[in-house]
C-alpha positions in Angstrom: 16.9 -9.4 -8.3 18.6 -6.9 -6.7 16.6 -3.2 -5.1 16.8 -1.5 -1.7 13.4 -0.8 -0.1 12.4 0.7 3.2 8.8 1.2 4.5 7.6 3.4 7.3 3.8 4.3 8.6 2.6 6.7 11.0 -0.5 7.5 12.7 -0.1 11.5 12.0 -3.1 13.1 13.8 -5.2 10.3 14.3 -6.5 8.1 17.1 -5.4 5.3 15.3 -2.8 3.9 12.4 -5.8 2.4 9.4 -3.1 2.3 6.9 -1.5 -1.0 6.0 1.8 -1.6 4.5 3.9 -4.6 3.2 6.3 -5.9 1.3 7.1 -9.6 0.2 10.0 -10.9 -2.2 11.1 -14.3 -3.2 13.8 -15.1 -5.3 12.0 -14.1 -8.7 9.4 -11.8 -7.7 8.6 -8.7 -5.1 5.3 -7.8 -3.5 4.4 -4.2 -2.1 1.2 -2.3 -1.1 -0.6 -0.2 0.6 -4.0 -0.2 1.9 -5.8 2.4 3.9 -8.5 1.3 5.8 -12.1 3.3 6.5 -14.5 2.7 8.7 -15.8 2.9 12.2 -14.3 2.1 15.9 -11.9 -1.1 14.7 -13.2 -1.7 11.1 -10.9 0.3 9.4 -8.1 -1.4 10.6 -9.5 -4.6 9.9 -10.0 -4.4 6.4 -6.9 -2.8 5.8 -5.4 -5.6 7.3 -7.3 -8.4 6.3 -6.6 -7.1 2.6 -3.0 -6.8 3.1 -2.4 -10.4 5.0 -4.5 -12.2 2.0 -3.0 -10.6 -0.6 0.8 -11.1 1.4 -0.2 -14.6 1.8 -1.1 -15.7 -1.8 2.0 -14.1 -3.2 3.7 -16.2 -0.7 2.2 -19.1 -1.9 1.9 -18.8 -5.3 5.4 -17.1 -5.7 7.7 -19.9 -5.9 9.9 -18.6 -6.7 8.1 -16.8 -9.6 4.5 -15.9 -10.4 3.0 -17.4 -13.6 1.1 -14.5 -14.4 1.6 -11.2 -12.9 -1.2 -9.0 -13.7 -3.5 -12.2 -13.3 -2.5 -12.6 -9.8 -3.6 -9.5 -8.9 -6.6 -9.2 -10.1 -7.4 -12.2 -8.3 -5.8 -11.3 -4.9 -7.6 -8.2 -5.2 -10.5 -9.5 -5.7 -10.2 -12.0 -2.9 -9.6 -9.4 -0.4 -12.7 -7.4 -1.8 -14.6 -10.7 -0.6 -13.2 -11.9 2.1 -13.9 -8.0 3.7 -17.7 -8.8 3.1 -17.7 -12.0 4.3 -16.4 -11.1 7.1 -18.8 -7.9 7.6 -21.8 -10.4 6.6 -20.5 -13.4 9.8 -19.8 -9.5 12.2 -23.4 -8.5 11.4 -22.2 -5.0 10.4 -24.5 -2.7 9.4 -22.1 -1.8 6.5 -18.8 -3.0 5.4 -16.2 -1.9 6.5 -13.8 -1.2 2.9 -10.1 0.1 2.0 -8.3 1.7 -0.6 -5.8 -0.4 -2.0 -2.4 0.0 -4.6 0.0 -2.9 -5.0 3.1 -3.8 -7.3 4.8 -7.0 -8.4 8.0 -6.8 -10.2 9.1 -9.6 -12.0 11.9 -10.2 -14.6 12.0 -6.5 -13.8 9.3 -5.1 -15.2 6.7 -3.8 -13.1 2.7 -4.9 -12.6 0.5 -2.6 -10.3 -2.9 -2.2 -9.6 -5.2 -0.2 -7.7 -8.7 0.9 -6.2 -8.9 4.4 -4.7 -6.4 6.9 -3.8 -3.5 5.2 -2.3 -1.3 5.7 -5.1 1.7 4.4 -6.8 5.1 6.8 -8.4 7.1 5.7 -10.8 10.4 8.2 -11.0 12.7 7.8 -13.7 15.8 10.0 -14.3 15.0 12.6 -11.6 11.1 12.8 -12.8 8.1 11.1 -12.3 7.5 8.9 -15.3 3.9 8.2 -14.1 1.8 7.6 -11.1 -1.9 6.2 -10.4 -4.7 8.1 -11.5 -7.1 8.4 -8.3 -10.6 6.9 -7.7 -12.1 10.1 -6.6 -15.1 12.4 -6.9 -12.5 15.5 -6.8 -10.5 13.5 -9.7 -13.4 13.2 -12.2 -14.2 16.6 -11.5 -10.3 17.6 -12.8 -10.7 15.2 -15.3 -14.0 17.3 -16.7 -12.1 20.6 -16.6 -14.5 21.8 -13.2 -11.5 21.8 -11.1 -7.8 22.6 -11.1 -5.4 21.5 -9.0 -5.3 24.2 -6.3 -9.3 24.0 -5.9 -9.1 20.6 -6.1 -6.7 20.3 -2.7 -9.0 22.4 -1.0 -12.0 21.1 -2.1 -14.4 19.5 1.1 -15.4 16.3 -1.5 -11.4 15.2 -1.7 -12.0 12.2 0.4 -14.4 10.8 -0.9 -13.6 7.7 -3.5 -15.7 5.9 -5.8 -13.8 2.5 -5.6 -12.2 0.2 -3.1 -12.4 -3.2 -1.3 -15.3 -3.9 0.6 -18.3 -1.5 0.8 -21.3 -2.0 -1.0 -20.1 -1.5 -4.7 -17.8 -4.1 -6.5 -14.4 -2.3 -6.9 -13.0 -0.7 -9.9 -9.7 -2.1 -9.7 -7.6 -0.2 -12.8 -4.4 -2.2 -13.8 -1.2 -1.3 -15.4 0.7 -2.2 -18.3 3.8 -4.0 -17.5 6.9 -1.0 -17.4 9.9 -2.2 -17.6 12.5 -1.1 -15.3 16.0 0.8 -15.6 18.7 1.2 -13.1 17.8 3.6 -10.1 14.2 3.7 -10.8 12.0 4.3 -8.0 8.6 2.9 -7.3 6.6 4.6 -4.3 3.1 3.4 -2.7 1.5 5.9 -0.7 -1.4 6.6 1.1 -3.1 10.0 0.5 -1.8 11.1 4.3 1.2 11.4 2.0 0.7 12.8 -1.3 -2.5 14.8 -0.1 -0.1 17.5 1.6 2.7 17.9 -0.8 2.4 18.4 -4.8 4.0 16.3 -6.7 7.3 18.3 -7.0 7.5 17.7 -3.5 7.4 14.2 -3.8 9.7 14.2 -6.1 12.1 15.8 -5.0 12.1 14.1 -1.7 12.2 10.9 -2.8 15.0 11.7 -5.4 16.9 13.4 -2.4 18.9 10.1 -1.5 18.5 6.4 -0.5 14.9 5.2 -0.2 16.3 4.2 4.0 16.8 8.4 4.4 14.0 9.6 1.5 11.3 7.8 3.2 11.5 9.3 6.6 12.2 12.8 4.9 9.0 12.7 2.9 6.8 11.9 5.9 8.2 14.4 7.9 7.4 17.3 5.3 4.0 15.5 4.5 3.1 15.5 8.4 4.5 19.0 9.0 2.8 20.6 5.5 -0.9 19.1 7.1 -0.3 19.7 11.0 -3.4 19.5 13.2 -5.2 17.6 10.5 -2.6 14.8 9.6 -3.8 11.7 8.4 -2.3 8.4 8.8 0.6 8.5 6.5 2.4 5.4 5.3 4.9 5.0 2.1 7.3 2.4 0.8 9.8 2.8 -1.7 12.1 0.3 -3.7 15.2 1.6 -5.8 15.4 -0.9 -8.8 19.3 -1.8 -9.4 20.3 -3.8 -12.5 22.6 -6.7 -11.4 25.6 -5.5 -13.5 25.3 -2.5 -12.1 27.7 -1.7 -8.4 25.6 -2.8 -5.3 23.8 0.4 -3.5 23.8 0.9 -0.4 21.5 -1.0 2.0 21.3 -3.8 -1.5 19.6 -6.8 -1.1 20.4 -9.7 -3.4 17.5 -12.3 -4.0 20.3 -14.6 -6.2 21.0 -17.3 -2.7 17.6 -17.3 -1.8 15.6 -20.6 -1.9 13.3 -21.5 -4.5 10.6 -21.5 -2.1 11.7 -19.0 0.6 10.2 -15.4 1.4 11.5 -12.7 3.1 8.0 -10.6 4.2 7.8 -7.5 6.1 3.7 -6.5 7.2 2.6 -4.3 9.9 0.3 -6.3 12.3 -2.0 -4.4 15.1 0.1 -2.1 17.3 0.0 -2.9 20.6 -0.2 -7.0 20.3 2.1 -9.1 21.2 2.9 -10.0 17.4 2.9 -6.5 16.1 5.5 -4.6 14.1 7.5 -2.1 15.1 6.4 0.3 12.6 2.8 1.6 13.4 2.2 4.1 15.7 0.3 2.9 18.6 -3.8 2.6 18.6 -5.1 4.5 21.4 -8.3 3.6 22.1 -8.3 0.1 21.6 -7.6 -2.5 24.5 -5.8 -5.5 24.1 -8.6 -7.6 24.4 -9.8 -6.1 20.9 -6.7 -6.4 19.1 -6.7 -9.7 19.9 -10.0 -10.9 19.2 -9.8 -9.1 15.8 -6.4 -10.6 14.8 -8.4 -14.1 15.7 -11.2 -13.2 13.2 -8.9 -11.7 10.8 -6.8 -15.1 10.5 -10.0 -17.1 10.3 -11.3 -14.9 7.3 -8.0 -15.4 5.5 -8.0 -19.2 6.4 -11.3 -19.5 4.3 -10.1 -17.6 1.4 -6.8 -18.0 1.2 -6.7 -21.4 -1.2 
């Protein structure tokens, strides 16, 4: 395989970063996602992550260096981290689970799998247009799907937030799958959280992450998204892969999968700002001491233990 990808997450207005974003490639097969946790003081963050580490984690293990079945491996991760959220809400005593949206993509053989619950979504640009992206798990959506709203009532409507499906929570998810797409040279696939698209149309998307290399279009995009929603930014998180053929000429910023071992994994995952094994790409949580970070991360790893077999 051959692509360029670049990822980037911010906390925008917000006390604290609830997004989640990762990537994960071996030599056959490439991982992203996007998961944007919701819930109280902590929880948010903890299913975001807990969803994002299991799901990292089995591709790494099951990847080797190719997946038997795409599509099937998703719905199985996904529904793994649905559990292992409520397991770990049922050992916390929560009064109610803490739950996340969730979109993630596996390309193999170069075609591309996603799947998805809630309104994190996924592009697919082709050609200088989007060829599709992820219909959203939301109230606001059914209502445009009905004909009650349009899109310019449906931006400004006070029921946009709320989502019908995701990990965790009380309900068992709607996860909505793909067919396979096969992809062409210089085909971009985006994940997004709704920090993102909320704020710009999808022209504006477009055209900023058709502007240039995903390494420059990335930070571009967030900038406008976080500028166009100002004193009420979300969290905002995106990461973008530019598809390359292999006969094609290298791009800039290429990585080549061809040397890598059969059973090696490059993986890139934010962790909890502010611990000590944290990545450099979340905005720092504010109101959290270090004390919580770390006992979370503890319970995290200990949730995934159980469920990651």
């Amino acid at each position: 395989m051959r692509f360029t990808i670049y990822q980037e997450s911010r906390v925008g207005q917000r006390k604290t970063n609830q997004d989640r974003i990762a990537y994960c490639y071996s030599r056959d097969a490439l991982l992203m996602l996007v998961a944007d946790g919701m819930g109280g003081h902590l929880y948010g963050e903890v299913a975001a992550q807990l969803a994002a580490q299991l799901i990292a984690k089995a591709f790494q293990r099951e990847a080797k260096p190719a997946l038997a079945e795409p599509a099937l491996f998703l719905s199985r991760a996904l529904t793994n981290a649905h559990h292992a959220i409520l397991d770990y809400a049922f050992d916390k005593d929560l009064p109610e689970s803490p739950r996340t949206t969730i979109v993630a993509c596996v390309v193999q053989n170069g075609v591309a799998h996603w799947a998805h619950a809630g309104d994190s979504r996924l592009y697919l640009l082709r050609h200088g247009k989007i060829l599709t992206h992820t219909r959203d798990h939301s109230r606001v959506q059914l209502m445009m799907d009905q004909g009650l709203l349009d899109a310019r009532e449906a931006a400004n409507h006070p029921g946009r937030n709320r989502i019908y499906s995701c990990l965790g929570g009380n309900q068992t998810p709607q996860i909505e799958f793909s067919r396979g797409v096969t992809l062409h040279n210089g085909d971009v696939i985006a994940l997004c959280s709704d920090g993102v698209w909320g704020p710009l149309n999808d022209d504006a998307m477009l055209l900023g992450l058709v502007a240039g290399p995903v390494m420059q279009a990335v930070p571009q995009v967030l900038d406008r998204a976080e500028a166009a929603a100002g004193a009420t930014a979300d969290n905002l998180s995106l990461v973008a892969m530019c598809w390359q053929d292999e006969s094609a000429p290298p791009g800039v910023d290429s990585i080549s999968t061809r040397t890598m071992a059969l059973d090696d994994h490059t993986t890139r995952i934010d962790l909890f700002p502010g611990s000590r094994s944290a990545g450099a790409t979340s905005a720092a949580s504010i109101d959290l001491t270090e004390e919580e970070i770390e006992r979370a991360i503890a319970e995290i790893n200990a949730a995934i233990t159980k469920f990651d077999r």
